[in-house]
N, C-alpha and C positions, 0 to 999 in steps of 0.2 A: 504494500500500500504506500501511495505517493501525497501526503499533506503539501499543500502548496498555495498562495495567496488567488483568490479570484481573477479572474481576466476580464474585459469585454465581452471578448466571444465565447465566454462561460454562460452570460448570464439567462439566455432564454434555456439551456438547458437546464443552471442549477434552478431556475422558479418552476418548470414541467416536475424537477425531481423533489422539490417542498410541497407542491402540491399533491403530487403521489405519496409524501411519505404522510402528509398530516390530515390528510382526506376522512372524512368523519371519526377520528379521532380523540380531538376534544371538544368538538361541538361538529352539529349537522352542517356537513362541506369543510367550508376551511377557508381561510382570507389569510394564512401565511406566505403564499408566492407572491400575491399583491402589495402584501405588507416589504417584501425584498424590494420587489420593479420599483417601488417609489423610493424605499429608504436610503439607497445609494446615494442622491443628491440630496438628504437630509444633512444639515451642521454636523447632526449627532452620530451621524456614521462615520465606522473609523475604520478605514481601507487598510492598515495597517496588520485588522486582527479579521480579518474577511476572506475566512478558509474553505477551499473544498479541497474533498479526497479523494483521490483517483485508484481504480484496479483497473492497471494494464491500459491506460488512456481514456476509462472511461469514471466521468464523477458518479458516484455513489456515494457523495456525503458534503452537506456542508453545513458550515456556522457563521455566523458574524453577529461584531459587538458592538452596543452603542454608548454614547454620554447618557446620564439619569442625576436626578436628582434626590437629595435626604433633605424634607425639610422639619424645621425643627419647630418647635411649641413656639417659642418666639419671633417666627415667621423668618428668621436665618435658612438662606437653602446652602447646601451643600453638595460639589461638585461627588457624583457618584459612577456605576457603573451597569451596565446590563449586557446580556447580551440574549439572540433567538431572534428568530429560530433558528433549530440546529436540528439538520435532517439526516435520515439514513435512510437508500431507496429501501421499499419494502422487500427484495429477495437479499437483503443484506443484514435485515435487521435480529437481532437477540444473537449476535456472533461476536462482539463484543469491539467492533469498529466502531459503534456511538461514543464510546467510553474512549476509546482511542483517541478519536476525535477530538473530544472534550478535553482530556488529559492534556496533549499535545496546546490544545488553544488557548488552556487556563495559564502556563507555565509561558507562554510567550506574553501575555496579557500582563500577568506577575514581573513580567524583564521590562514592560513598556512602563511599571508603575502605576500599575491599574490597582488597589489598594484593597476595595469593596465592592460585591457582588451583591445584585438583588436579583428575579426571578422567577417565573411563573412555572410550576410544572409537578412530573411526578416524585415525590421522596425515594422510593425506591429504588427507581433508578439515579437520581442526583447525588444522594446521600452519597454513593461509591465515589464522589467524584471531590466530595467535603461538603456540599451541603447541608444544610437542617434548617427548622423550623425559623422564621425572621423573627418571629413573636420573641424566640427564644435568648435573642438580641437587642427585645426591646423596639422592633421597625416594624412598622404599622402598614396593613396592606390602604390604599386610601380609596378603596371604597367599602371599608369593613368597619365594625366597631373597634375602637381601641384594643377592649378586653377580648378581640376575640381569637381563637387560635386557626390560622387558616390554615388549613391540610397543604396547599398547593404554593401556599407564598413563601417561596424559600430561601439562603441568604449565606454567604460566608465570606470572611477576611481573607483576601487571598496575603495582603501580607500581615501578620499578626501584630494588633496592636494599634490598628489605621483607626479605629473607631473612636479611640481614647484619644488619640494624637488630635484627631478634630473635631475634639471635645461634643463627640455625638454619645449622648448614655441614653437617649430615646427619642426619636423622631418617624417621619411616617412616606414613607416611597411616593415618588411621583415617578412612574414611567415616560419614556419621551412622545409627545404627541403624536410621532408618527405611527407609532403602532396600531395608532385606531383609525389609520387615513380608510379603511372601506366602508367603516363606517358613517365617517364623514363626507364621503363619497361615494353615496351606494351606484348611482348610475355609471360613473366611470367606473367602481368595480366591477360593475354587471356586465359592461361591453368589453373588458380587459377579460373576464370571464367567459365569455364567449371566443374566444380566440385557441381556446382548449376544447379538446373533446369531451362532450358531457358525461357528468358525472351522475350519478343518485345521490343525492344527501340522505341521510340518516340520522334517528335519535338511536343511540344504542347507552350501554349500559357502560359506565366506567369512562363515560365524558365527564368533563368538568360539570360543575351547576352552571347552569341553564337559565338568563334571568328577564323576564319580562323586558321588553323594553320602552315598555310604558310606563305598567306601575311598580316594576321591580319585583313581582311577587317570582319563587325560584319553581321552576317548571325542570319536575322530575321523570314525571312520563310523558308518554305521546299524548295521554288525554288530557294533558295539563296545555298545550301549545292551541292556538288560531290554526281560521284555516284561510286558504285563499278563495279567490272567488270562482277557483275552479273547483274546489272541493280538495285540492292538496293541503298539507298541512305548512303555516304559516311558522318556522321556527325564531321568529322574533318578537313575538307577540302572545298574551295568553289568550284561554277562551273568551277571561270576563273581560277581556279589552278590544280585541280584534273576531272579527266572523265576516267569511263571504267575502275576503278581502277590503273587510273597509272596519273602521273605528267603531264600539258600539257606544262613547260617549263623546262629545264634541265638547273641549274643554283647555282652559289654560293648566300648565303645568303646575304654576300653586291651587287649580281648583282638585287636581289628580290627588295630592300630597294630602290634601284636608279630606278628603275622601279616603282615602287609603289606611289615614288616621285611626279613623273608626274602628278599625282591625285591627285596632293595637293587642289586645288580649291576644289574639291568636296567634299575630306575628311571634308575639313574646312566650309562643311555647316552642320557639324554635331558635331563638335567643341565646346565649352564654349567661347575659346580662338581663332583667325585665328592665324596658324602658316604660318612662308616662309617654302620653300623648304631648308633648311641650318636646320633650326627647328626641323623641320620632321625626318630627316637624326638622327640628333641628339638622338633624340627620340626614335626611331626606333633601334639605336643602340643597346641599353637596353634594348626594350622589345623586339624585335625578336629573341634574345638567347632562350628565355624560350618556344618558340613555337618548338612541337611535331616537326616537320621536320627539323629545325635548332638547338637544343638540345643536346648536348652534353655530 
């Protein structure tokens, strides 16, 4: 196996190969390839640490890293790190080239003085690589509750000591806007998406949670999503919000949150923490910006 930095004439093949490897995986489809085709000419990409691996001439793997930020309680942000997707085609994968991969990128990242890692993904597999929990660091995923322990938000000092050095003992991730450019752009995803050959989407089991993008409520099964107006299932929407392709309330986003309110008891038996409804509000302030229908 041959590690080696991206090229030009890599790139429509490594986005076919993200796409294949992340295809209903952690959510029905997948916006990782699109999230690559744009992030190149993002600030926060860093060509430097922008790997694919090859067998025999052909990629069957790649990674690259971006800038992130740690901001702190007293609205200090702090220059940080991330990096993903990071792919391995599917006739390659559980053979222990992801880990290769990874290994290899983390140790060139550590040489550039890359300090701190944050992270979205599996423990299982991360953990081999020095991962653990963020919470366990004190770094707050930023659209969760403080108190709460996210299974998938993960975190480690690649050099020992960085956190203290810039006087971070608790602060809360901000990922780089560009990660959420399809959803910020679903049409230009949709026609960038057409340029592949179609896929099936899928809700399967042992995807991430799944969340409204309306009212935020988390959608666990298939009878928990909208549908379109063909009768397919809408995977961005729930039932109580979306049917037959269209909204089933016509509303501003503070009138969703006051409404939603109301379900504070029930929210709050899925909780860490019981919040009041004053709580929620609060809460909800923050993260209901970044959902697909209130998005700006």
């Amino acid at each position: 196996m041959n590690i080696r930095l991206e090229q030009p004439q890599d790139y429509r093949e490594v986005e076919n190969l993200t796409r294949e490897a992340f295809w209903n995986v952690y959510r029905p489809g997948c916006t990782e390839h699109y999230v690559l085709n744009q992030y190149r000419d993002n600030p926060n990409f860093i060509p430097e640490l922008d790997f694919v691996m090859e067998d025999d001439g052909r990629i069957i793997g790649h990674v690259m890293f971006s800038k992130a930020e740690l901001l702190l309680d007293n609205g200090t942000r702090i220059p940080s790190w991330t990096f993903g997707p990071i792919s391995i085609h599917p006739d390659y994968k559980r053979k222990g080239y992801g880990l290769e991969l990874l290994n290899c990128s983390l140790e060139k990242a550590r040489e550039m003085g890359v300090g701190f890692l944050c992270m979205e993904g599996n423990i299982d597999f991360y953990s081999k690589a020095g991962f653990g929990l963020a919470s366990k660091l004190c770094i707050h995923y930023h659209t969760e509750p403080k108190e709460a322990e996210v299974p998938y938000f993960l975190a480690q000092e690649l050099i020992p000591g960085w956190l203290k050095k810039h006087g971070v003992t608790e602060a809360t991730y901000c990922p780089p806007k560009g990660y959420f450019v399809a959803e910020e752009n679903p049409e230009a995803f949709e026609a960038y998406e057409a340029t592949f050959p179609k896929k099936e989407k899928a809700f399967q089991e042992g995807q991430l949670p799944q969340f409204c993008q309306s009212c935020g409520m988390k959608m666990a099964h298939i009878e928990d999503f909208g549908t379109n107006a063909d009768g397919s299932t809408n995977f961005d929407y729930c039932k109580y919000c979306y049917a037959d392709g269209k909204f089933l309330q016509e509303c501003t986003m503070e009138g969703m949150i006051e409404h939603c309110a109301h379900f504070i008891e029930e929210m709050n038996k899925l909780m860490p923490k019981p919040m009041t409804k004053d709580e929620y509000v609060e809460m909800a302030k923050g993260f209901f910006p970044i959902l697909k229908r209130w998005r700006k």
